[in-house]
C-alpha positions in Angstrom: 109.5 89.5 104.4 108.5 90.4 100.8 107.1 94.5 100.8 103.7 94.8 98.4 104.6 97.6 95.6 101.1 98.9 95.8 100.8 99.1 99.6 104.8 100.3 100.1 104.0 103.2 97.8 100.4 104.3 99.0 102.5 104.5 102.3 105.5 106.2 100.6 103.2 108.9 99.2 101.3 109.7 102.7 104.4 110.1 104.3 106.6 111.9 101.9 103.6 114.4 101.4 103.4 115.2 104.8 106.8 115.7 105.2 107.4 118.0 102.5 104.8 120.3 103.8 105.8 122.5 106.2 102.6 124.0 106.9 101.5 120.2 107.7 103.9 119.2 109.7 104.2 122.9 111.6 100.2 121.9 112.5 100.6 118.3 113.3 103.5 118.9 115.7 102.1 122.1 117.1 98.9 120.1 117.8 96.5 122.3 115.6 96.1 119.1 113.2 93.9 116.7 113.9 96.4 114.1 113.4 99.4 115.2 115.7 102.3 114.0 116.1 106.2 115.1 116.7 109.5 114.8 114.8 110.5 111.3 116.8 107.0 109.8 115.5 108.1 110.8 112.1 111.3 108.9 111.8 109.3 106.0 113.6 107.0 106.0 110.5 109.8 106.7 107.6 111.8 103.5 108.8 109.2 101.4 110.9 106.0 101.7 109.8 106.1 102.6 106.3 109.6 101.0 105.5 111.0 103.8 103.6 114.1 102.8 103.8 113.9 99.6 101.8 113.5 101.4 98.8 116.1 99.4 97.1 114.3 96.1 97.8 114.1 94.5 94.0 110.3 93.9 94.7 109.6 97.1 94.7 110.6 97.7 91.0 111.9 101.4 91.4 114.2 102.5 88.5 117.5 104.2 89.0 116.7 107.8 89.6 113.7 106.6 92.1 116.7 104.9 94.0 118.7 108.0 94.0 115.9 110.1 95.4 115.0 107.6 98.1 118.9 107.3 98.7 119.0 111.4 99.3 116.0 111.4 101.6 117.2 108.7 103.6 120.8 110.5 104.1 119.0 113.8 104.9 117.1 111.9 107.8 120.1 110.3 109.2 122.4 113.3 109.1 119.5 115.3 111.0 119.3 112.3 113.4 122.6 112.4 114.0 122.7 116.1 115.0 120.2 115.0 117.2 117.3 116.8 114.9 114.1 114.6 116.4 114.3 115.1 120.3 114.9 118.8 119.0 111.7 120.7 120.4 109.4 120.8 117.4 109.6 124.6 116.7 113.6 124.5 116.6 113.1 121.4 113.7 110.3 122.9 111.4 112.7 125.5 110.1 116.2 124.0 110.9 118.3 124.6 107.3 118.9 120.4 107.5 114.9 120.1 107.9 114.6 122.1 104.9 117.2 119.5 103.3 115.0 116.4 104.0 111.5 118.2 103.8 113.0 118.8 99.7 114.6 115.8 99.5 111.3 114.2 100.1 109.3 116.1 97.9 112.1 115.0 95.1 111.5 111.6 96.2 107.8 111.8 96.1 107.9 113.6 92.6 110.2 110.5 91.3 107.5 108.0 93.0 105.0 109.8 91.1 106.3 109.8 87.8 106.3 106.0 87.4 102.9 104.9 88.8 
C-alpha cells in the first residue's frame, strides 16, 4: 500500500503536535479535553492510524535529517513501550523523564516536517 505525502503528513503534524504538548496531552488523558484519550490510544495512532513509523517509505520524499528525527521519535516510543510506559496510569506517563524524551523528540520531528513543506 502506497502512503499519500499530503495526507501522511497532515496526519504526522496532528499527532506530533499533540504529543509534544504536555499541557494537551495532560488534558486529553485526564479527560478535561474534549477529545480524550490515554497513552495506549497514542501509540495506536503513531503506528496504526497515522503510520508514523513508515517515515522512510521513498513515497514519502523526506530528506535525510527528516529521517533521522522520525528515526529518534520512533526509538523514544519503543524504548518507553518497552519499560512498559502506555499501560502506565496516565499521571505516572505525562512527566516520566523517557516521556519528556519522546514528547521532544516529537517536537524535533515535527519542526523537521515543517521545514520542508
Amino acid at each position: 500500500m502506497a502512503l499519500d505525502r499530503k495526507i501522511w503528513l497532515g496526519d504526522a503534524f496532528s499527532v506530533l503536535d499533540a504529543i509534544a504538548d504536555a499541557d494537551v496531552l495532560r488534558d486529553a488523558w485526564s479527560g478535561k479535553s474534549s477529545y480524550p484519550t490515554t497513552p495506549e490510544e497514542i501509540y495506536n495512532e503513531v503506528f496504526s492510524d497515522a503510520f508514523l513509523g513508515e517515515y522512510a517509505r521513498p513515497e514519502l520524499g523526506l530528506d535525510e535529517a527528516q529521517k533521522a528525527g522520525g528515526k529518534a521519535f520512533i526509538d523514544s516510543m519503543e524504548h518507553f513501550d518497552k519499560i512498559g510506559g502506555p499501560e502506565l496510569p496516565w499521571q505516572e506517563v505525562i512527566d516520566h523523564p523517557d516521556w519528556i524524551k519522546v514528547r521532544e523528540a516529537a517536537k524535533k520531528f515535527l519542526d523537521l516536517l515543517k521545514s520542508q513543506v
